[in-house]
Backbone as numpy.savetxt, mean C-alpha at the origin, in Angstrom:
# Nx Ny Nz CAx CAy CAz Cx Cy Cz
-14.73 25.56 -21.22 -14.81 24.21 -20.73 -13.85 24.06 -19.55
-14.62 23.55 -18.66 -13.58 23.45 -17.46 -12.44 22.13 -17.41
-11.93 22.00 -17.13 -11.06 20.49 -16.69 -11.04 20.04 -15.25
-11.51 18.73 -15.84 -11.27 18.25 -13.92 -9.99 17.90 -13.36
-9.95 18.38 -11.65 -8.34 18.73 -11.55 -7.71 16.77 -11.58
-6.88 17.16 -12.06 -5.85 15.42 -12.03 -5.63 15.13 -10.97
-5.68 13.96 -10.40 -5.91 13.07 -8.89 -4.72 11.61 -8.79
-4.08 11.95 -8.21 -2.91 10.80 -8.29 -3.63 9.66 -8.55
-2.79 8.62 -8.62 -3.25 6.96 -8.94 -2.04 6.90 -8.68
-2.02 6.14 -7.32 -0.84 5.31 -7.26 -0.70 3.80 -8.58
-2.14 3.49 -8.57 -2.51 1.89 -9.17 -1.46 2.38 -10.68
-1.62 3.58 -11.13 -1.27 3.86 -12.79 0.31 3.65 -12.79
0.73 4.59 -11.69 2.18 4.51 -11.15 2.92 3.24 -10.84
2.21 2.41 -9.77 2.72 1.13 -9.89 2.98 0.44 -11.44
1.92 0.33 -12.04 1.86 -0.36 -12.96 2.95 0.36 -14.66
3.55 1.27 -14.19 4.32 2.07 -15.05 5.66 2.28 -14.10
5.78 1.73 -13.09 7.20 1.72 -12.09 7.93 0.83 -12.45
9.37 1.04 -12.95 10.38 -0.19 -13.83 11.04 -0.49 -12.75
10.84 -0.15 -11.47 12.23 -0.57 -10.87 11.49 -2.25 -9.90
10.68 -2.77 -10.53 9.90 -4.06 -10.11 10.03 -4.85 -10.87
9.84 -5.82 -10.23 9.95 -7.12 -11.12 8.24 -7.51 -10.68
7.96 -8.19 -12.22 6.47 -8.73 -11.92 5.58 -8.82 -10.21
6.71 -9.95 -10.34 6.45 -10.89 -8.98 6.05 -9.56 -8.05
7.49 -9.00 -7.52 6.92 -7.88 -6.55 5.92 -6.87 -7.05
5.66 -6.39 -8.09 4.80 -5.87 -8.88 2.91 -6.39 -7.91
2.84 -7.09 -8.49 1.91 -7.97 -8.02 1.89 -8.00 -6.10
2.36 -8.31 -5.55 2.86 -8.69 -3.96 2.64 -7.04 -3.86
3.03 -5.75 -4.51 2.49 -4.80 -3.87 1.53 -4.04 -4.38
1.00 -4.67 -5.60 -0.66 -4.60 -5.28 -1.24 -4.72 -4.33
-1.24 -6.30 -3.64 -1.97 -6.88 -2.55 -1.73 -6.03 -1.48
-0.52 -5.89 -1.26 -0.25 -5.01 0.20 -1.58 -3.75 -0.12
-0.82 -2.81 -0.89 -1.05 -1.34 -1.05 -3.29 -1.21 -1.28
-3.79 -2.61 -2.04 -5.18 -2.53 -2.07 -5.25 -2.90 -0.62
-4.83 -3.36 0.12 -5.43 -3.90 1.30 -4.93 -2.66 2.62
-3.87 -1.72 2.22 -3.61 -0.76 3.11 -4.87 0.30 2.62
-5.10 0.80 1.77 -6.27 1.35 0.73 -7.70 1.18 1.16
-7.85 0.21 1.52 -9.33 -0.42 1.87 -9.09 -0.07 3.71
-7.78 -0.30 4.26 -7.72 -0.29 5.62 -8.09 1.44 6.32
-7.83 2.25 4.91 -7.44 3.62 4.85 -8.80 4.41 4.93
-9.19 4.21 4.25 -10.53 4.18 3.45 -11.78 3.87 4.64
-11.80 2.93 5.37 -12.81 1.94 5.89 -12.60 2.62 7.52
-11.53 3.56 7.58 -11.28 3.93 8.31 -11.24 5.76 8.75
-11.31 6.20 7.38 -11.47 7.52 7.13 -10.08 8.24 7.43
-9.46 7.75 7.18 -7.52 8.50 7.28 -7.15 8.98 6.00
-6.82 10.21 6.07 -6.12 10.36 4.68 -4.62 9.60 4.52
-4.42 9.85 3.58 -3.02 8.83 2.83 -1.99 9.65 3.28
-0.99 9.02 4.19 -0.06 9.00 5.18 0.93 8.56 5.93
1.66 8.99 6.37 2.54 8.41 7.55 2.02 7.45 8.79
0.84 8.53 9.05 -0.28 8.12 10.05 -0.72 6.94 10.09
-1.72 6.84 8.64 -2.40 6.01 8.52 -1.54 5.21 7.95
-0.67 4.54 7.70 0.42 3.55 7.51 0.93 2.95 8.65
1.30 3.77 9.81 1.64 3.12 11.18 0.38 2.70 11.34
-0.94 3.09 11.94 -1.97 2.45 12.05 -2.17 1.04 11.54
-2.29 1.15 10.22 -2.26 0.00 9.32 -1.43 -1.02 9.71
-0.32 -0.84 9.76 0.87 -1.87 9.86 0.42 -2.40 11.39
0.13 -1.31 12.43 0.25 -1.86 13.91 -0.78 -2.95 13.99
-2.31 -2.65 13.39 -3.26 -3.08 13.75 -3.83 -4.09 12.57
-3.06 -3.78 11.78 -3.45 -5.32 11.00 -2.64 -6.05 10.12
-0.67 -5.49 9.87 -0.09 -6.57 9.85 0.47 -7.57 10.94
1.04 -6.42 12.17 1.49 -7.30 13.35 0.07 -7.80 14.00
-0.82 -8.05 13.92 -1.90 -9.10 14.41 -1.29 -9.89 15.51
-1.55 -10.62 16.40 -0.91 -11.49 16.92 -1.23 -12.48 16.44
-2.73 -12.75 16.28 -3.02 -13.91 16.01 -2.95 -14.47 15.27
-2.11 -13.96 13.69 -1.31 -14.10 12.34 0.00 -14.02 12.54
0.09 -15.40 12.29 2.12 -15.18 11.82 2.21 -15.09 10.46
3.47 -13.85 10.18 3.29 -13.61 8.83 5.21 -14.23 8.48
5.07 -14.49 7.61 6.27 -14.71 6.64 7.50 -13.76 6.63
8.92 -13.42 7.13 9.52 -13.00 6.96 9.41 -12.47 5.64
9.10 -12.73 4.15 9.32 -12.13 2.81 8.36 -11.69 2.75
6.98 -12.08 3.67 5.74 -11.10 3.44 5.86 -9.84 4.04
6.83 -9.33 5.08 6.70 -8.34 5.69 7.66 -7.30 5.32
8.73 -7.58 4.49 9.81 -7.47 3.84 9.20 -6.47 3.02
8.57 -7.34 2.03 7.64 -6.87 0.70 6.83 -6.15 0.80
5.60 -6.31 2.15 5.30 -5.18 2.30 5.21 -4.27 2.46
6.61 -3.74 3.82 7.13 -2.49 4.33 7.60 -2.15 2.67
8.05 -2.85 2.08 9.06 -2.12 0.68 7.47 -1.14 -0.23
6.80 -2.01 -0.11 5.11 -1.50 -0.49 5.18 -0.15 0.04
4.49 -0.22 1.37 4.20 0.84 1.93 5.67 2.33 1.62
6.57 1.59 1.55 7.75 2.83 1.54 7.49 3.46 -0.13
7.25 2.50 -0.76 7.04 3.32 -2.24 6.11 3.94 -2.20
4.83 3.51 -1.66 3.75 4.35 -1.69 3.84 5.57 -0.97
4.23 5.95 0.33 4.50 7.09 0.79 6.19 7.82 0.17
């Protein structure tokens, strides 16, 4: 019988990471599904790369002002995930 090879999950990891509190728990869901979908929709593997991409082209937006604690939270996102 063969085994299929094991494939990270960040989602399992987050959700088993103690050094969060709910709140941010949650806040980097949102980031990390929406860097995921940006990743994805875009054909980049999971990266350095595709993280600057991400961040350049669709958190700094111009035409979105984002929240000092939203951008905070998310870079903290993106740094756990890579």
């Amino acid at each position: 019988m063969s085994r299929m090879p094991s494939r990270w999950c960040w989602r399992k990891d987050l959700s088993k990471f103690r050094g969060l509190s709910d709140r941010d728990r949650a806040g980097f869901l949102v980031a990390l599904e929406w860097f995921e979908n940006f990743r994805l929709r875009h054909q980049m593997p999971a990266g350095r790369a595709a993280a600057r991409a991400f961040w350049r082209l669709e958190v700094l937006r111009e035409e979105v002002t984002r929240e000092n604690w939203q951008l905070e939270q998310w870079e903290s996102a993106i740094q756990w995930y890579l």
